[in-house]
C-alpha positions in Angstrom: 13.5 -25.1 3.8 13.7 -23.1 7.4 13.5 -19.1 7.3 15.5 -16.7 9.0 14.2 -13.5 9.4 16.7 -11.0 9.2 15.3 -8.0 9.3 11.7 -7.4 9.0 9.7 -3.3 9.6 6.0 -2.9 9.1 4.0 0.6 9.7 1.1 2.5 8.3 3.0 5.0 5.6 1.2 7.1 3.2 1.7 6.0 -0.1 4.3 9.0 -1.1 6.4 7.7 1.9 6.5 4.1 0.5 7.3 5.6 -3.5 10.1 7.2 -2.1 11.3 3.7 -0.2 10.4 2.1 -3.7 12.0 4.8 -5.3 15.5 4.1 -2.9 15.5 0.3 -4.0 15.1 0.7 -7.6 17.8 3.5 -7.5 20.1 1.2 -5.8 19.2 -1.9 -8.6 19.7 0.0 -11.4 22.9 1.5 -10.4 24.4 -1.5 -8.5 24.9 -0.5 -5.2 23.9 -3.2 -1.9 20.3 -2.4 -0.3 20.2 -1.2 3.1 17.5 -1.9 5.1 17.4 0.4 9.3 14.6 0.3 11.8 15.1 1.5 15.2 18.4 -0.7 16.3 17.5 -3.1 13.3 19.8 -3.0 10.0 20.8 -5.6 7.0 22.4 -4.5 3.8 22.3 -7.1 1.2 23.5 -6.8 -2.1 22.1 -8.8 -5.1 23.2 -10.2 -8.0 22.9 -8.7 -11.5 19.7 -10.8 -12.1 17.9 -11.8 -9.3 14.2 -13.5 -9.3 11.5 -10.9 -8.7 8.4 -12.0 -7.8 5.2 -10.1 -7.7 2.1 -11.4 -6.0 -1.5 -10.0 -5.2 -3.2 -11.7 -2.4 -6.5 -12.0 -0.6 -6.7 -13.2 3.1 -10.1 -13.5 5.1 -13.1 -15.4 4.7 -14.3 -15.7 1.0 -17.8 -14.6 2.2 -16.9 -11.3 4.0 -14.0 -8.5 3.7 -11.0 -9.5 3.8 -7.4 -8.1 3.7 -5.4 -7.3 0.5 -1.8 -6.9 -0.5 1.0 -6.4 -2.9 4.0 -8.1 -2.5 7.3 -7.8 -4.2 10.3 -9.8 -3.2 14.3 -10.4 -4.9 15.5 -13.8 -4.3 19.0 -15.3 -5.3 21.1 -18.4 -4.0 23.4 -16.9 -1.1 26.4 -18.6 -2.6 25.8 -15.2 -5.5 24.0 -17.2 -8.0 21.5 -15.5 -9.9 17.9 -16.3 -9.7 15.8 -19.4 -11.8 14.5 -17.9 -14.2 10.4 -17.2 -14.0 6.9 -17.7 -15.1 7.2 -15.2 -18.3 7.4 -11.0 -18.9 5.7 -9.2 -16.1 4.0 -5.6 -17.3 2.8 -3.5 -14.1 0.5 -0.3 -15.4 
């Protein structure tokens, strides 16, 4: 399936600066209000459904041999036409 980017920000932040981003999102789940997402001239507000898919995912890039570079991804998906996400792999717990 093609991508469209529609809005897309990356920047060295310290990690306070991102909790409070985090912080913004989750406040915005919980009470139901649409995301907003600004960067320069850049903006997107989406709004998602009651039950989205959230998917977590650690990742390793770079040789297996050497250093490499590590993330933390977290991404909300749903069907454009408002339907709520598929369902999962089982009950995520992040400590």
């Amino acid at each position: 399936m093609p991508e469209e980017v529609l809005f897309e920000s990356e920047s060295s932040q310290s990690r306070e600066a991102i909790a409070s981003y985090l912080r913004t999102v989750a406040e915005n789940l919980e009470s139901g209000n649409a995301i907003s997402l600004k960067a320069g001239t850049e903006s997107v507000t989406l709004d998602p459904p009651a039950r989205p898919t959230f998917e977590v995912k650690a990742e390793r890039e770079g040789p297996t041999d050497s250093p490499g570079e590590l993330s933390i991804e977290f991404e909300l998906e749903w069907d454009e036409n408002g339907g709520d996400g598929d369902g999962g792999s089982g009950q995520l717990e992040i400590e």
